[in-house]
N, C-alpha and C positions, 0 to 999 in steps of 0.2 A: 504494500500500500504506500504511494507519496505520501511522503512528509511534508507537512504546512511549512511553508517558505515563511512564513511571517513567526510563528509560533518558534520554529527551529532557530532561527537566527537571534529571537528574541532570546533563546536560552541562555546568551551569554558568547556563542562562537562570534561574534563580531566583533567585543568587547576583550576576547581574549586573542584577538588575530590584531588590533591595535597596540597589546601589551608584548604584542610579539614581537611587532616592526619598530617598537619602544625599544626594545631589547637589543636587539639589531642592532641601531642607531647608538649606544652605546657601547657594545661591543663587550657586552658584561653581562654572564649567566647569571640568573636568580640562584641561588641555592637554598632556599627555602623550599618544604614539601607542596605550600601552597601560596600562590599569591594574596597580597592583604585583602582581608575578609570572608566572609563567608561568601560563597557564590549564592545565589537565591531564588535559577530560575529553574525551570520543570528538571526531576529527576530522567538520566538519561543510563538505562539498565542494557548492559551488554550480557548474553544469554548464552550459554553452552552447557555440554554434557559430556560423560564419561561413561561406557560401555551402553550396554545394547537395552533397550525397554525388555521388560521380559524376565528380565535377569536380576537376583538379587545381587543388591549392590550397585544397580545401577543409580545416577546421582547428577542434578541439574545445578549449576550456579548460577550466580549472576555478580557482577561486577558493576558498580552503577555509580555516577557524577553528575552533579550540577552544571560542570563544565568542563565538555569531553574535549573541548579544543585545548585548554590550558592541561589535560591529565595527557593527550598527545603531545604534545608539545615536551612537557615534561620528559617523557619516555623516549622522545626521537633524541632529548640532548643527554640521554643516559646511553645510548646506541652510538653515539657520535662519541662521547666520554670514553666508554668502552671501546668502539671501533668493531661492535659487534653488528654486520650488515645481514645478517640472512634470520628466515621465517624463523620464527619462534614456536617451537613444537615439543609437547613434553613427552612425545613418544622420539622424538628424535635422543642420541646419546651423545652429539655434538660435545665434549669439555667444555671448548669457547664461550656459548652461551654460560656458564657461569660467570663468566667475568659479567656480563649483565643483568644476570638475574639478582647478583648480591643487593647493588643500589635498587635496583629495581622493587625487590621485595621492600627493604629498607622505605623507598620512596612510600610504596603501600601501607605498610603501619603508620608513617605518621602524618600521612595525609590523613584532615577532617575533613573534605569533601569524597572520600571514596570508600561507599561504602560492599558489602560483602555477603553473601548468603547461599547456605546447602541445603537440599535438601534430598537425603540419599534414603532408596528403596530398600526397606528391608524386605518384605517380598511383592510379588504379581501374585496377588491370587487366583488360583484355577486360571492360570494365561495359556496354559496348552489350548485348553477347551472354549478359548472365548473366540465369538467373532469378530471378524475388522474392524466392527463399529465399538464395540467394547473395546478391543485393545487400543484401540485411538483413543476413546475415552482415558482411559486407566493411565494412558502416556502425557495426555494433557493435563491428567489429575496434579501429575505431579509437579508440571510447569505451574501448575496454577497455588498452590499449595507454597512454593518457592516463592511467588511473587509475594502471595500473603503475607510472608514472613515480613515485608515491608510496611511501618508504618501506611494508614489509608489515606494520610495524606499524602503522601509520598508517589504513592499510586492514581495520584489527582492530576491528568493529565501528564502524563510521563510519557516516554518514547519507550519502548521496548524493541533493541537493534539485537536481530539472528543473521551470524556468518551462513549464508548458503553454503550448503556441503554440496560435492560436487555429483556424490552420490546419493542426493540427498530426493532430487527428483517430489512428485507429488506429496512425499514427506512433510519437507519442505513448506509449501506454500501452504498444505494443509494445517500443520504447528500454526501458525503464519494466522489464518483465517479464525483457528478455536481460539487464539490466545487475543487476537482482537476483539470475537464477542463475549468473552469471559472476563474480561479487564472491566470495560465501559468507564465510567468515571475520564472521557476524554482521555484516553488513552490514543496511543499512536502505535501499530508494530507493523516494523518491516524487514525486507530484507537486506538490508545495508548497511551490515554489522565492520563486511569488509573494508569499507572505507574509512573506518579509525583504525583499522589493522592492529595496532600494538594492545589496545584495549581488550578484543575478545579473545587475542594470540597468550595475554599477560593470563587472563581470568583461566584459558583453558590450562596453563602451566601453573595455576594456583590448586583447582579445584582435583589437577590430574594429580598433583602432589599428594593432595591429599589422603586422595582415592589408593594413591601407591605405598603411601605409608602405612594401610591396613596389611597388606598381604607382606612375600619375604623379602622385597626388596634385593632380586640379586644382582641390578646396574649395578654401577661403581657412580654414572653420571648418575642416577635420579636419587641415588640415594644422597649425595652431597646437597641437590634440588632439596631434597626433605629437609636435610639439615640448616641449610640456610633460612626453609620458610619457618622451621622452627626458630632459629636465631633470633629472625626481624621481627616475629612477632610476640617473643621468649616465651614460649608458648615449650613444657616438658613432652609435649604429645600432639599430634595432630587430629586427635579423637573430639567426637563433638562436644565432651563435658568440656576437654580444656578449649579449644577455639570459641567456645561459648562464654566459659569464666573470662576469659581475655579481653572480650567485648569487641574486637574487630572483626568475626564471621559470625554472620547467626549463622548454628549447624543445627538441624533436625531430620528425624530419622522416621518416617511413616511406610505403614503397608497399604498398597496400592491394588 
């Protein structure tokens, strides 16, 4: 679905693409996690998941900002910092990306405009035996359920941006369709998650972390990933009791 050209720009990317050419113009990085003040205009949620619906354990996040142009922004001059150019994938085993993940994470905890939330399947009930139209249901349950986890005001005209997968097909546009009439509250969801790229690349190497911290970890690279997200958010566990105590991811855990 297009996004309102009026509403969108009002979010703040106008005013953060001014602070940018400011920046520029001086020739001097902020190093601050956020720029002064609080950003104030519609929440803008970038959406991804970790393994298959169906499956226990499977797990939706969402990474979300007031102001996706200043949290880009951010992360292209952590890439540039680093000198780390290529996709951002937590299935990849890349070493290099840790030199950007560290600030990166780091960036993450103490930014107050970026917020964080899981919500992973503990099971599909009777999913062998259901129909298409249930298991779409059951898939959506859990998109929806995830959103929830956000304050309702928060969900007061918000964007909700999904990376299209390439194999994502009628998937896709269908997520797409349930998550726009199940929002309401002026809501917006589309699919053009891709064009902040570092945002839904960032959340899917947050949430895969996570997800990878349950089982045995036998990378060498993702387990370092785990240690760092533990680090930045000094979090003893990646388990929903501690990323909950910690107050930077809501994590909950429902049967679907």
């Amino acid at each position: 679905m297009a996004t309102d050209r009026r509403r969108f720009f009002a979010s703040g990317l106008a005013a953060a693409g001014a602070a940018a050419l400011s920046a520029c113009g001086k020739k001097k990085a902020d190093a601050k996690a956020d720029p002064p003040g609080q950003p104030t205009g519609p929440l803008h949620a970038f959406l991804v998941e970790n393994g298959l619906p169906g499956q226990t354990g499977f797990s939706v996040g969402l990474l979300a900002t007031r102001d996706p142009a200043a949290q880009v922004l951010a992360l292209a001059n952590i890439r540039r910092q680093t000198k780390f150019r290529t996709e951002l994938e937590f299935a990849s085993t890349n070493r290099f990306k840790l030199a950007f993940l560290k600030p990166a994470f780091d960036h993450f905890a103490a930014s107050r405009d970026l917020k964080a939330a899981q919500v992973t399947a503990t099971e599909f009930a009777g999913w062998a035996g259901k129909s298409d139209a249930d298991r779409q249901a059951a898939y959506l349950a859990a998109y929806r359920a995830l959103l929830h986890l956000l304050p309702e005001a928060d969900r007061a005209g918000m964007f909700v941006h999904l990376a299209a997968r390439s194999s994502g097909g009628r998937r896709d546009a269908k997520l797409a369709a349930g998550l726009q009439t199940g929002i309401g509250q002026g809501a917006t969801v589309s699919l053009d998650g891709e064009r902040f790229r570092d945002l839904p690349q960032l959340a899917s190497v947050l949430f895969g972390s996570i997800r990878y911290a349950a089982g045995p970890m036998r990378s060498k690279t993702k387990r370092r990933t785990v240690e760092l997200l533990k680090a930045a958010l000094k979090a003893p566990a990646l388990d929903a009791a501690s990323l909950t105590a910690g107050g930077r991811i809501a994590a909950a855990s429902q049967a679907f």
